[in-house]
PDBQT receptor file of N, H, CA, C and O in Angstrom, charges set to zero:
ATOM      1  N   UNK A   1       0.844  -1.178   0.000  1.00  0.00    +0.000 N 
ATOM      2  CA  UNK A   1       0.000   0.000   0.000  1.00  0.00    +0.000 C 
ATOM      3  C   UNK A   1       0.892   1.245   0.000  1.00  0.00    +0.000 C 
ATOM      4  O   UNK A   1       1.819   1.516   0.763  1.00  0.00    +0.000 OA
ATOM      5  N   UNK A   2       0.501   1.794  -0.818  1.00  0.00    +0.000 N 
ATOM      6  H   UNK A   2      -0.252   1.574  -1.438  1.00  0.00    +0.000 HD
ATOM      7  CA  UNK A   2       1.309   3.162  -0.996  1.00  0.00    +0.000 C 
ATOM      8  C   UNK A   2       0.745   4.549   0.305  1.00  0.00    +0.000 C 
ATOM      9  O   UNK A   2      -0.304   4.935   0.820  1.00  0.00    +0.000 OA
ATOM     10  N   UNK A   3       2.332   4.910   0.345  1.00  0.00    +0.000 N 
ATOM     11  H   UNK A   3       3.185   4.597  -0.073  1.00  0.00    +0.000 HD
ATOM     12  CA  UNK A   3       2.180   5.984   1.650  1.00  0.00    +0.000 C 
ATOM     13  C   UNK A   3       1.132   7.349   0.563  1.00  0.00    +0.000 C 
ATOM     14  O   UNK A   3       1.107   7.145  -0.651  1.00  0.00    +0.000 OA
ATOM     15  N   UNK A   4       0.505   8.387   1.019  1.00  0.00    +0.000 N 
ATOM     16  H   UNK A   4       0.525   8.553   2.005  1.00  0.00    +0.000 HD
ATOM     17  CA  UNK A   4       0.378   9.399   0.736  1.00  0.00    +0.000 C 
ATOM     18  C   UNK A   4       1.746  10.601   1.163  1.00  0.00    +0.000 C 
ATOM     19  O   UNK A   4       2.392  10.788   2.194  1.00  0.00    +0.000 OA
ATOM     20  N   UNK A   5       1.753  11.181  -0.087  1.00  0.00    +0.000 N 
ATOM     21  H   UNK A   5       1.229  11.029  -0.924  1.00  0.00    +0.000 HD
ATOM     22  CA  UNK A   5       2.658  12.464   0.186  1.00  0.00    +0.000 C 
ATOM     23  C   UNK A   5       2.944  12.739   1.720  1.00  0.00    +0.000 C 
ATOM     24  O   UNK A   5       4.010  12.604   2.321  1.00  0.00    +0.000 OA
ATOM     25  N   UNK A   6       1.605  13.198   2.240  1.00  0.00    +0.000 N 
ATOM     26  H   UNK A   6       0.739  13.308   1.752  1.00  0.00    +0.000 HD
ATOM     27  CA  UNK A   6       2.167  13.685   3.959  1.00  0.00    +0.000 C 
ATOM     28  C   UNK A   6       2.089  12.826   4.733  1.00  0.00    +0.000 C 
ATOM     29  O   UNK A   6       2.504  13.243   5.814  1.00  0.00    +0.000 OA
ATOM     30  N   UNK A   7       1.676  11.495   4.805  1.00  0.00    +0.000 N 
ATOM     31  H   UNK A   7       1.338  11.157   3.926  1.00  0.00    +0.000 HD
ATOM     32  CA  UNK A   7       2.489  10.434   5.258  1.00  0.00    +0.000 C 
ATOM     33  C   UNK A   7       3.757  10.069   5.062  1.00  0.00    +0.000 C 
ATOM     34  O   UNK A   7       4.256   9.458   6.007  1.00  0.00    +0.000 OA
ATOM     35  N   UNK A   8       4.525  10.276   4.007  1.00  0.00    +0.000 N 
ATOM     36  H   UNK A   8       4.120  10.772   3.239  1.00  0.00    +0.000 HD
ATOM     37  CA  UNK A   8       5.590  10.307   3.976  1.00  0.00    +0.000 C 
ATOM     38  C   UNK A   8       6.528  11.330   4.337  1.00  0.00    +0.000 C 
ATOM     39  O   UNK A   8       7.646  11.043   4.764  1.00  0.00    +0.000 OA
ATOM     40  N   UNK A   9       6.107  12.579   4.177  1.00  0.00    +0.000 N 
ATOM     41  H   UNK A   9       5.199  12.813   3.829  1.00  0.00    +0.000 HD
ATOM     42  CA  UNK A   9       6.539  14.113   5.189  1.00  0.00    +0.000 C 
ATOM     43  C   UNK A   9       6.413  13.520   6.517  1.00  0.00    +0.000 C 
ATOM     44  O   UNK A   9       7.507  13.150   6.943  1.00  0.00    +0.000 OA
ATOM     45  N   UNK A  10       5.626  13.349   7.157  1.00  0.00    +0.000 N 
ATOM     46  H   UNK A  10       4.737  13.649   6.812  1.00  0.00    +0.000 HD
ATOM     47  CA  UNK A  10       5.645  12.943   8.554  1.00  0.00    +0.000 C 
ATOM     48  C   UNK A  10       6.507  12.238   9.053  1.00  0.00    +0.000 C 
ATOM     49  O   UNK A  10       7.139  12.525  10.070  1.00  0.00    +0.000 OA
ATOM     50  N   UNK A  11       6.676  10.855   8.137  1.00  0.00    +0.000 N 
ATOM     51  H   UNK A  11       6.163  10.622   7.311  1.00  0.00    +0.000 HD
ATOM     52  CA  UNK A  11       7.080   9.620   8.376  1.00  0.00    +0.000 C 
ATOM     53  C   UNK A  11       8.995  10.041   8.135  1.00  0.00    +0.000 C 
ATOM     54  O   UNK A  11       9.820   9.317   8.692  1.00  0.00    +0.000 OA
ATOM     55  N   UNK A  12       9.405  11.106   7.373  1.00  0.00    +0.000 N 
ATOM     56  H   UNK A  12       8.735  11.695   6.921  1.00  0.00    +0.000 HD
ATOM     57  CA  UNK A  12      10.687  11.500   6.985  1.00  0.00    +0.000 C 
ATOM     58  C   UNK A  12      10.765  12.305   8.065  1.00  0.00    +0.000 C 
ATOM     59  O   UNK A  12      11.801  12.088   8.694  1.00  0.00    +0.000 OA
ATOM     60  N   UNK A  13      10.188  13.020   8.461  1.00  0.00    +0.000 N 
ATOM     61  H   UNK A  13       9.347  13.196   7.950  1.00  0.00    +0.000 HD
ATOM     62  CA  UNK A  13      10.621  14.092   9.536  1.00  0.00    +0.000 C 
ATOM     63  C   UNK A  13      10.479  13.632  10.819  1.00  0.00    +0.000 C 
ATOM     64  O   UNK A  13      11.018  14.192  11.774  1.00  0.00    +0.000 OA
ATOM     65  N   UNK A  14       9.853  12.741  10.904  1.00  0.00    +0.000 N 
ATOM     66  H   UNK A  14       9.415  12.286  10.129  1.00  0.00    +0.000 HD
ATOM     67  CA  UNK A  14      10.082  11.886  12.237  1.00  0.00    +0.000 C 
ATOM     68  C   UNK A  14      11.447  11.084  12.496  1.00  0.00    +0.000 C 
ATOM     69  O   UNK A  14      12.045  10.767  13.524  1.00  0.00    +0.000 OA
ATOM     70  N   UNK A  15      11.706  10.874  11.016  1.00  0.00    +0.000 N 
ATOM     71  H   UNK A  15      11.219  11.132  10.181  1.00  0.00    +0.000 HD
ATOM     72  CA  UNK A  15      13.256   9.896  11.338  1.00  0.00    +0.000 C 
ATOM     73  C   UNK A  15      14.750  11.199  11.710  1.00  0.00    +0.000 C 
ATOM     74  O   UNK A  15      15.901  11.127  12.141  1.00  0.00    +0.000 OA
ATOM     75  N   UNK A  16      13.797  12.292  11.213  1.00  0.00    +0.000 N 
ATOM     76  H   UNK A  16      12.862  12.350  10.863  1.00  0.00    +0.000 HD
ATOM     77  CA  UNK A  16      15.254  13.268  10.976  1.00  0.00    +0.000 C 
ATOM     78  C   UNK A  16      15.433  13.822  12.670  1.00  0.00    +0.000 C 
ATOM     79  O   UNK A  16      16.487  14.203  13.178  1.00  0.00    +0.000 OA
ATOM     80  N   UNK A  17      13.953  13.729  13.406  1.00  0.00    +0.000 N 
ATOM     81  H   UNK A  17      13.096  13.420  12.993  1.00  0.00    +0.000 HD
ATOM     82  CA  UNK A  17      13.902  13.995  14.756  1.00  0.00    +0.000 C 
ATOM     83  C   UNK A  17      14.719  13.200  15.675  1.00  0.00    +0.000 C 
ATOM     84  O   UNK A  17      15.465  13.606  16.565  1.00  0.00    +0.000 OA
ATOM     85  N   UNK A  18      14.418  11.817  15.260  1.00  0.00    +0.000 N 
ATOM     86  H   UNK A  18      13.812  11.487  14.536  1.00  0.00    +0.000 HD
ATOM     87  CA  UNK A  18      15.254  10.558  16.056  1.00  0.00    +0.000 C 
ATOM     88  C   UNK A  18      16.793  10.823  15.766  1.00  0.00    +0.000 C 
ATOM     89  O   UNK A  18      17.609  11.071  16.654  1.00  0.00    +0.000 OA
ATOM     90  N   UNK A  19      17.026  10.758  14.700  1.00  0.00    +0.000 N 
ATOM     91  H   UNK A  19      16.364  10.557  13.978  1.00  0.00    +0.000 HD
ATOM     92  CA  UNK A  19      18.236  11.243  13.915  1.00  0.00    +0.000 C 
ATOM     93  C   UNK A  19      19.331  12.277  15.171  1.00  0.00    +0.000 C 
ATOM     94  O   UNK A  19      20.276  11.973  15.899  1.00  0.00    +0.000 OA
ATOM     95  N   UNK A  20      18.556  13.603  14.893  1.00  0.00    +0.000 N 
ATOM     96  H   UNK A  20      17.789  13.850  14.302  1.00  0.00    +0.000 HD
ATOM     97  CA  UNK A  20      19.247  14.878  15.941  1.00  0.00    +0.000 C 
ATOM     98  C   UNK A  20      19.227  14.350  17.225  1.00  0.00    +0.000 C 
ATOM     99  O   UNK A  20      20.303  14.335  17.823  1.00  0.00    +0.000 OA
ATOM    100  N   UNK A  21      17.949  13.784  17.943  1.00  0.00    +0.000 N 
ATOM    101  H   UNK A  21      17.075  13.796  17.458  1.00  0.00    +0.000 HD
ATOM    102  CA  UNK A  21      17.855  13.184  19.371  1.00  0.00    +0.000 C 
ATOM    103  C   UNK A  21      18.954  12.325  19.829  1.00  0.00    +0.000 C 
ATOM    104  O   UNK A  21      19.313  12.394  21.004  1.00  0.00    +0.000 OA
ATOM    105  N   UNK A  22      19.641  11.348  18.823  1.00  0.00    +0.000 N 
ATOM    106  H   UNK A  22      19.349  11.292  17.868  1.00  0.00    +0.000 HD
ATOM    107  CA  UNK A  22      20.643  10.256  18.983  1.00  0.00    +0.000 C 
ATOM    108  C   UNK A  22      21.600  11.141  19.018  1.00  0.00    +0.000 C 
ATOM    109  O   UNK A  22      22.115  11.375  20.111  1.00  0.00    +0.000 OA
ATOM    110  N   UNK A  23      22.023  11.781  17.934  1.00  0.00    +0.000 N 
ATOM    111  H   UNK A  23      21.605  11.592  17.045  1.00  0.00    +0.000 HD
ATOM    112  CA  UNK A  23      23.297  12.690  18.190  1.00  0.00    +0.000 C 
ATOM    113  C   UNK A  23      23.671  13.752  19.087  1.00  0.00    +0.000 C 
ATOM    114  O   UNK A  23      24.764  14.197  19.437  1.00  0.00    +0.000 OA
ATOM    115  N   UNK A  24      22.230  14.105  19.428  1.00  0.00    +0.000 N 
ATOM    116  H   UNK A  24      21.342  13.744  19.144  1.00  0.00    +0.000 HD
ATOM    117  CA  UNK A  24      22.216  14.574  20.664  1.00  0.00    +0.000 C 
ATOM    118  C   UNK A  24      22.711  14.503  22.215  1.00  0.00    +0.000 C 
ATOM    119  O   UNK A  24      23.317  15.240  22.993  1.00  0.00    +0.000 OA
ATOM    120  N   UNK A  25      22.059  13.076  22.234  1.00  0.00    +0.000 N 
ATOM    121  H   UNK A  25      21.568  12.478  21.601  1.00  0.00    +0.000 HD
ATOM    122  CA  UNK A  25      22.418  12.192  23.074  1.00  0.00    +0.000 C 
ATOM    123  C   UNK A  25      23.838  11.828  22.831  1.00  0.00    +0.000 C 
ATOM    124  O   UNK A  25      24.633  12.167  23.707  1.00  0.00    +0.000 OA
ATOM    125  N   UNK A  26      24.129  11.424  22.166  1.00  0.00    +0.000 N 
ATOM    126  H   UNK A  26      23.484  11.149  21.454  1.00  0.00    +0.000 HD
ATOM    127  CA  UNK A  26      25.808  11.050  21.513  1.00  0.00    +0.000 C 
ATOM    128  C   UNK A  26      26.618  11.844  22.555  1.00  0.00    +0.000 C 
ATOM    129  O   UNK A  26      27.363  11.363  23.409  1.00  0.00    +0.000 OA
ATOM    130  N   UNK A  27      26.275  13.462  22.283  1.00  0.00    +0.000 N 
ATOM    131  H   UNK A  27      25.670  13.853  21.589  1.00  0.00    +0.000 HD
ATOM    132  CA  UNK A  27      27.802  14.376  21.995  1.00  0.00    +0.000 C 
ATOM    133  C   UNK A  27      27.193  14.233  23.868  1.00  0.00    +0.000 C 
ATOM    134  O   UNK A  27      28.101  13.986  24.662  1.00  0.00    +0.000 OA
ATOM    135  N   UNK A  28      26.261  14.332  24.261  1.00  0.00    +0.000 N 
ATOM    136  H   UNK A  28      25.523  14.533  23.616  1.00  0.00    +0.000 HD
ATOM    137  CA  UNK A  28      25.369  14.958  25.866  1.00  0.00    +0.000 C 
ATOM    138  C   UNK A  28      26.520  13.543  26.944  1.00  0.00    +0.000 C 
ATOM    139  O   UNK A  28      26.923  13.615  28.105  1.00  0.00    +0.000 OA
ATOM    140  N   UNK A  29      26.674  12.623  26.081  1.00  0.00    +0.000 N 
ATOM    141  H   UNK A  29      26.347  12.565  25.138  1.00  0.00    +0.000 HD
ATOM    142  CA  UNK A  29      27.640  11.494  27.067  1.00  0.00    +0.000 C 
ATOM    143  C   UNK A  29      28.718  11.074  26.477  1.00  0.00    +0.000 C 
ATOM    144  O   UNK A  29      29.283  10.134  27.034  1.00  0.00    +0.000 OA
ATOM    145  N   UNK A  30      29.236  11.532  25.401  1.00  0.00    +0.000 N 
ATOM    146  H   UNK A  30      28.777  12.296  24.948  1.00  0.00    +0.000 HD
ATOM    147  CA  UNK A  30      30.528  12.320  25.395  1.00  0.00    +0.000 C 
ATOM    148  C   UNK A  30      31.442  13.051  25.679  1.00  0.00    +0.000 C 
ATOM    149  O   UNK A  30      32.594  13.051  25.245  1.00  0.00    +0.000 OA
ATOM    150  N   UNK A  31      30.862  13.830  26.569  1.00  0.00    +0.000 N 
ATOM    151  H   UNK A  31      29.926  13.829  26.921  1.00  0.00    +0.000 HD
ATOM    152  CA  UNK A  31      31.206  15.558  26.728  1.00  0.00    +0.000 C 
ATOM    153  C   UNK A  31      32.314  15.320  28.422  1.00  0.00    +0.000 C 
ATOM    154  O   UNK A  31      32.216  15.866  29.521  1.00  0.00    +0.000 OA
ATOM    155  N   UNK A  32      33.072  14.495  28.003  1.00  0.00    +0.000 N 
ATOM    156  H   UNK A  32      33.151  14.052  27.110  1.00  0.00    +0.000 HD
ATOM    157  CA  UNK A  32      34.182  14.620  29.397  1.00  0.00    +0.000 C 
ATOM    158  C   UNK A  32      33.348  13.193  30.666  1.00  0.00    +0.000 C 
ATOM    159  O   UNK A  32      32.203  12.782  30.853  1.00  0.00    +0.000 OA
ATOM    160  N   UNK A  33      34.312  12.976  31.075  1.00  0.00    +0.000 N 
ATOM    161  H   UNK A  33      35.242  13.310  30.923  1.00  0.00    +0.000 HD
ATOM    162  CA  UNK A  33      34.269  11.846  32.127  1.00  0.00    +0.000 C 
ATOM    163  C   UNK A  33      33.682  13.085  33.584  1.00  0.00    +0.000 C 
ATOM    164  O   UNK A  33      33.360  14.272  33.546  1.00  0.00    +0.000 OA
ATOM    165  N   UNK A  34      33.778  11.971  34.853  1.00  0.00    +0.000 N 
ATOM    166  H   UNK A  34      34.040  11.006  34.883  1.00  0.00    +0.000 HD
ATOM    167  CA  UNK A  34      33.330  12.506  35.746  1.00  0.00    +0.000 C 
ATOM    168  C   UNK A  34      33.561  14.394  35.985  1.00  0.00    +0.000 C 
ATOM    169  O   UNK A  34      34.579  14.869  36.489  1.00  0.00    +0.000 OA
ATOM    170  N   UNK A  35      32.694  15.002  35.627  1.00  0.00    +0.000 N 
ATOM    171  H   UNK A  35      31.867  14.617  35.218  1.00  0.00    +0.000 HD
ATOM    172  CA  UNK A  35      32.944  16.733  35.815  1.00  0.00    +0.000 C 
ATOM    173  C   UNK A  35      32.482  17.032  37.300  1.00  0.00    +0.000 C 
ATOM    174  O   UNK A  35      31.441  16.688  37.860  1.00  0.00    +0.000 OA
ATOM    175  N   UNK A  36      33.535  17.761  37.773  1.00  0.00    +0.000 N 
ATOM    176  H   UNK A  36      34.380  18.041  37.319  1.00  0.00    +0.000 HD
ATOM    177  CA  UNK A  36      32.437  18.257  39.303  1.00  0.00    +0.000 C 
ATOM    178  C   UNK A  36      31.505  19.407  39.157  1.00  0.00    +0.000 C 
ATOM    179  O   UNK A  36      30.764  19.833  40.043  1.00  0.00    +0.000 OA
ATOM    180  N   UNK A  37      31.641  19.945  37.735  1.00  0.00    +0.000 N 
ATOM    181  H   UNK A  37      32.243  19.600  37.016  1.00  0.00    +0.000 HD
ATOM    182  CA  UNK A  37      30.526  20.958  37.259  1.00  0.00    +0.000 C 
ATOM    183  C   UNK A  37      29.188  20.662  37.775  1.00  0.00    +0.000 C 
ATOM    184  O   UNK A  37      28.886  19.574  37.285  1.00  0.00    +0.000 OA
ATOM    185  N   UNK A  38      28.588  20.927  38.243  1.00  0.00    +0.000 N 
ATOM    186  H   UNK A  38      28.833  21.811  38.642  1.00  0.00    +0.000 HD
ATOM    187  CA  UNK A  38      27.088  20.415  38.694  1.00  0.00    +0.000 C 
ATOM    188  C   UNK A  38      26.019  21.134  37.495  1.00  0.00    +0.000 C 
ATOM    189  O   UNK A  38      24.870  20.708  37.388  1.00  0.00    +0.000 OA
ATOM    190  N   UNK A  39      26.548  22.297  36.591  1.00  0.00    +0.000 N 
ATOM    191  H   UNK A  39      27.482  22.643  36.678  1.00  0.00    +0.000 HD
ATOM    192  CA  UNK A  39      25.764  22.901  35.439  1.00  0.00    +0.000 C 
ATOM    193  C   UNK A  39      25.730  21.255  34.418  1.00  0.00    +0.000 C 
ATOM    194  O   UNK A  39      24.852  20.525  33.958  1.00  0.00    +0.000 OA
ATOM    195  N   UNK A  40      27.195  21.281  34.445  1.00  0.00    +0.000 N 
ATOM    196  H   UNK A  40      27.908  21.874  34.818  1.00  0.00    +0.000 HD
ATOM    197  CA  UNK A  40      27.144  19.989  33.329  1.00  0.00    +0.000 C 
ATOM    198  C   UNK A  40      26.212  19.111  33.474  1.00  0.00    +0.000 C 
ATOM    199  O   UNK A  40      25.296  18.900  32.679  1.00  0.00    +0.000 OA
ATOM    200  N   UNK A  41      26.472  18.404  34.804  1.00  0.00    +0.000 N 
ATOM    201  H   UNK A  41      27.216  18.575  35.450  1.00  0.00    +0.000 HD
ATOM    202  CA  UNK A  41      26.189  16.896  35.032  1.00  0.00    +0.000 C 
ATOM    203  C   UNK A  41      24.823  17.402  35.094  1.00  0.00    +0.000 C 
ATOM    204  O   UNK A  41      24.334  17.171  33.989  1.00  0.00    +0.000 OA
ATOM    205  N   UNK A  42      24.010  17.947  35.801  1.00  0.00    +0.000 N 
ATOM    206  H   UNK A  42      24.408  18.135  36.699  1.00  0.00    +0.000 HD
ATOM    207  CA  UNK A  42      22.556  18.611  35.761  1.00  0.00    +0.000 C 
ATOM    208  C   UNK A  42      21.994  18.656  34.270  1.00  0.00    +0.000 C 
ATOM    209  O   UNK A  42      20.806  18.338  34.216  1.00  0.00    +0.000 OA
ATOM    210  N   UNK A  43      22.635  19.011  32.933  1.00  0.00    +0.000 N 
ATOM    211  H   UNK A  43      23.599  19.270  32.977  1.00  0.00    +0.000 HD
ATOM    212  CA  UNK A  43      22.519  18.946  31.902  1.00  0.00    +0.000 C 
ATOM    213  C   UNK A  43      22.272  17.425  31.477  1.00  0.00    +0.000 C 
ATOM    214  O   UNK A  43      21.219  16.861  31.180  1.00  0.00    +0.000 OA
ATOM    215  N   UNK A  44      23.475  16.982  31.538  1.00  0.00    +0.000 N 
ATOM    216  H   UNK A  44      24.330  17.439  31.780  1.00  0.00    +0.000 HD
ATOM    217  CA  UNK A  44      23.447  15.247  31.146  1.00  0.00    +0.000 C 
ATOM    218  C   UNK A  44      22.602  14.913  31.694  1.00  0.00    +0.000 C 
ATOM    219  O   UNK A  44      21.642  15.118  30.952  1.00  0.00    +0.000 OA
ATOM    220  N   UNK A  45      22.018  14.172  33.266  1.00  0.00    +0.000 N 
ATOM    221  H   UNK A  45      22.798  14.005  33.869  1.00  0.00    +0.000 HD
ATOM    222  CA  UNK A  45      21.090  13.751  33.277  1.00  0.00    +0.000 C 
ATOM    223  C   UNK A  45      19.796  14.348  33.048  1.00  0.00    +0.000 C 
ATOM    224  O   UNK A  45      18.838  13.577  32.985  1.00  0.00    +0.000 OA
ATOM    225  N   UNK A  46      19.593  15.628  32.909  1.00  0.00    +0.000 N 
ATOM    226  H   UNK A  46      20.371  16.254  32.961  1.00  0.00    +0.000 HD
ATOM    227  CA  UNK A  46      18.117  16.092  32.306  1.00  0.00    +0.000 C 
ATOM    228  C   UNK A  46      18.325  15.388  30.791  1.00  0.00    +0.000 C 
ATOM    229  O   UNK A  46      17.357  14.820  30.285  1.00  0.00    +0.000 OA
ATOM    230  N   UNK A  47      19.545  15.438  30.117  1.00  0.00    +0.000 N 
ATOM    231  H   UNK A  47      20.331  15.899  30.528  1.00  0.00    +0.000 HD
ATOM    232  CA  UNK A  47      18.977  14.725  28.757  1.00  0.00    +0.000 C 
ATOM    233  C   UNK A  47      19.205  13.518  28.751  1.00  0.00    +0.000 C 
ATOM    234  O   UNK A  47      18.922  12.993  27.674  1.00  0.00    +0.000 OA
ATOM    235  N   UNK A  48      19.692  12.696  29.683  1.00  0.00    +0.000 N 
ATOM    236  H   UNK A  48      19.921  13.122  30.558  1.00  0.00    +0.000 HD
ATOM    237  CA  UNK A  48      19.171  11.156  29.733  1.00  0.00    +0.000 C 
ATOM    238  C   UNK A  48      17.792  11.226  30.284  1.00  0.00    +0.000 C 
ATOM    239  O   UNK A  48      16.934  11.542  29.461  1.00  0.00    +0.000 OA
ATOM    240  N   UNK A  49      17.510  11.064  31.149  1.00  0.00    +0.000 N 
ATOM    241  H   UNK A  49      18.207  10.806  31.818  1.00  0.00    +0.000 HD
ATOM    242  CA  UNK A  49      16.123  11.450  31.556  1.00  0.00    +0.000 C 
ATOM    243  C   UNK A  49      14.933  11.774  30.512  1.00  0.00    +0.000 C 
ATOM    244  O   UNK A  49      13.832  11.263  30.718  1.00  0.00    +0.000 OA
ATOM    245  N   UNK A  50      15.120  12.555  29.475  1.00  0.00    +0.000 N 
ATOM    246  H   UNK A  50      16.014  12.970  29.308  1.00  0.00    +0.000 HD
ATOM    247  CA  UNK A  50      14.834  12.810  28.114  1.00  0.00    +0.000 C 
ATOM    248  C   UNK A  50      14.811  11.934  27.272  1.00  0.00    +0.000 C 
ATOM    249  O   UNK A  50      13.785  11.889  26.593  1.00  0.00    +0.000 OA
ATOM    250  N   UNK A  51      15.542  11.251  27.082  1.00  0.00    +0.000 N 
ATOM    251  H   UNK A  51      16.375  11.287  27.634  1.00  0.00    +0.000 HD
ATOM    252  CA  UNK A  51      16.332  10.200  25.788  1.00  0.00    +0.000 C 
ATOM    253  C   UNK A  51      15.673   9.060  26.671  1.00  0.00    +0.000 C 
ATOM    254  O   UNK A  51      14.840   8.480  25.974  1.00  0.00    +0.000 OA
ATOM    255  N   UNK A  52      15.721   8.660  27.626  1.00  0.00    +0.000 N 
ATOM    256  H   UNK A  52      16.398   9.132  28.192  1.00  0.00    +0.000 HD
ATOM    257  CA  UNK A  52      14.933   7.011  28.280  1.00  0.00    +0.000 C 
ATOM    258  C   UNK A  52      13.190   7.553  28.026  1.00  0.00    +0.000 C 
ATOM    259  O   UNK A  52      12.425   6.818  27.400  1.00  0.00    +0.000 OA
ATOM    260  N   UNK A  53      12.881   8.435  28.396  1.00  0.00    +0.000 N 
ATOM    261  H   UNK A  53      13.502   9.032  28.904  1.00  0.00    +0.000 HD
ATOM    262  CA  UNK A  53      11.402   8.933  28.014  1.00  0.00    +0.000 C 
ATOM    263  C   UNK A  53      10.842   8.444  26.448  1.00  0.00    +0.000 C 
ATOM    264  O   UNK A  53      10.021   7.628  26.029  1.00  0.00    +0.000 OA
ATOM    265  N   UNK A  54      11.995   9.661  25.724  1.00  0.00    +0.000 N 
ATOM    266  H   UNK A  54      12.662  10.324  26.065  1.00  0.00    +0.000 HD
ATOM    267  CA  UNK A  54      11.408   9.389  23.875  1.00  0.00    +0.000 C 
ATOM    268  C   UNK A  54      11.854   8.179  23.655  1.00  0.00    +0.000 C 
ATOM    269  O   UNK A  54      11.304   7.717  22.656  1.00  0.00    +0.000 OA
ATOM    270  N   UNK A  55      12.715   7.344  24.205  1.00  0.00    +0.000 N 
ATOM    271  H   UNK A  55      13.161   7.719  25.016  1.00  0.00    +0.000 HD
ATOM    272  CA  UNK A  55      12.913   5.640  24.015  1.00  0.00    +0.000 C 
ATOM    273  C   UNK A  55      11.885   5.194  24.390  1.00  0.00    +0.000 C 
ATOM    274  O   UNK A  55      11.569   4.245  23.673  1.00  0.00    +0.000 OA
ATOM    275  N   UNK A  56      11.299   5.353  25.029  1.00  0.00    +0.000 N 
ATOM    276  H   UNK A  56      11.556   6.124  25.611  1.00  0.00    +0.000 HD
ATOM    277  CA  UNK A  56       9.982   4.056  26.105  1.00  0.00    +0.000 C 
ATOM    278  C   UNK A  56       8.733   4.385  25.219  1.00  0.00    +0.000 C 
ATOM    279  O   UNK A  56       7.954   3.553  24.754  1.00  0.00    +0.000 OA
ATOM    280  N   UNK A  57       8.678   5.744  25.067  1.00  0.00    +0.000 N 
ATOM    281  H   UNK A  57       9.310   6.420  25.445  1.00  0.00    +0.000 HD
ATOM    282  CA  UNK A  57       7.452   6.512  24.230  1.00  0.00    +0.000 C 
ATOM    283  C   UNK A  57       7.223   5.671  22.563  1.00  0.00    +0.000 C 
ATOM    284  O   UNK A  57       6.301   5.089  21.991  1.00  0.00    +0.000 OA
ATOM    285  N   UNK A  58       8.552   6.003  22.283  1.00  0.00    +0.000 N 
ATOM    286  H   UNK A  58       9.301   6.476  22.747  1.00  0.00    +0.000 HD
ATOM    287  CA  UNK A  58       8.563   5.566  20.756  1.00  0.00    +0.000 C 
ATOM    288  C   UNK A  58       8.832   3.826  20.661  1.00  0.00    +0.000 C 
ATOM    289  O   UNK A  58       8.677   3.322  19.548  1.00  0.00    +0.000 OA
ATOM    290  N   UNK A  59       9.045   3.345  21.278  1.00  0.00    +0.000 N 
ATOM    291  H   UNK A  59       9.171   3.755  22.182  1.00  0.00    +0.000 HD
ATOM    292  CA  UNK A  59       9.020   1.449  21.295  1.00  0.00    +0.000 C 
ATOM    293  C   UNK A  59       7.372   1.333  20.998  1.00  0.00    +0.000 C 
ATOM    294  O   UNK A  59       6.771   0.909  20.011  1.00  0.00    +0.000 OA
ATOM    295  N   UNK A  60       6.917   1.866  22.213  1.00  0.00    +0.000 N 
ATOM    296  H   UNK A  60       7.405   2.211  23.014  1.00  0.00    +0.000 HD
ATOM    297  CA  UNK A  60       5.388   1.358  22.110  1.00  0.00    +0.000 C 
ATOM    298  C   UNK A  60       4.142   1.885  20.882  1.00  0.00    +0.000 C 
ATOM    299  O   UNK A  60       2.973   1.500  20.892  1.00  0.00    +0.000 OA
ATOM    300  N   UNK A  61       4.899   3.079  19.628  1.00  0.00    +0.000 N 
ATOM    301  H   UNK A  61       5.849   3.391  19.620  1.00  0.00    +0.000 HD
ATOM    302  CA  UNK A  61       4.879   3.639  18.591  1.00  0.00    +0.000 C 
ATOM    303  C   UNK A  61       5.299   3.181  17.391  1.00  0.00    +0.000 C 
ATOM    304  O   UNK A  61       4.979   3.483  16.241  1.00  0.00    +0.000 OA
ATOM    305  N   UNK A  62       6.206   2.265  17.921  1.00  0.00    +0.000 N 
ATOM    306  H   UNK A  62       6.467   2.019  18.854  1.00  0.00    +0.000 HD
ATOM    307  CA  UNK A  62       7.163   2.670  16.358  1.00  0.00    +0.000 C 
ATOM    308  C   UNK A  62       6.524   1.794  15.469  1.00  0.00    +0.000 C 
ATOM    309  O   UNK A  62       6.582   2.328  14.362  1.00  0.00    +0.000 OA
ATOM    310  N   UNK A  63       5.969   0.763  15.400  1.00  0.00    +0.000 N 
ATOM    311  H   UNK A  63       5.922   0.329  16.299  1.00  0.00    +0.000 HD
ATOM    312  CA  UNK A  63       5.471  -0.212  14.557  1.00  0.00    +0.000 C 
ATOM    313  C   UNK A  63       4.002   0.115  14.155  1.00  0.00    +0.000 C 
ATOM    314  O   UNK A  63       3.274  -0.844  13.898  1.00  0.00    +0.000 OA
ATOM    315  N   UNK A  64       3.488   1.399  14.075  1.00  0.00    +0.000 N 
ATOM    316  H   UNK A  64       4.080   2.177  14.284  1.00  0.00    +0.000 HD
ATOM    317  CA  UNK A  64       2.362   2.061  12.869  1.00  0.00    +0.000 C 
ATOM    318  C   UNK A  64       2.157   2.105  12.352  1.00  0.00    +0.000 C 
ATOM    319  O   UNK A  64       1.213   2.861  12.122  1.00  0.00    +0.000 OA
TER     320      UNK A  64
């Protein structure tokens, strides 16, 4: 069965979202070993915290 046009807009711009989110995540636990920065580490886990969310969210999604 063929997608429609904005099913396929959707369906592309959803991957380009996951896309930035991963690399996101990437560089967010990359970014230096133990820091005593508390700005940093406060950062990192708000975006793990983030990234386990849109993981749990999108499992129970992704097969639409």
């Amino acid at each position: 069965m063929s997608k429609t046009f904005s099913n396929q807009l959707g369906s592309t711009l959803a991957h380009i979202q996951d896309l930035f989110d991963t690399v996101i995540h990437g560089l967010l636990r990359s970014s230096g070993s133990k820091n005593e920065n508390t700005v940093i580490n406060n950062i990192k886990d708000a975006g793990d915290s983030y990234y386990k969310t849109y993981s749990d969210i999108k499992k129970g999604k992704d097969n639409e």
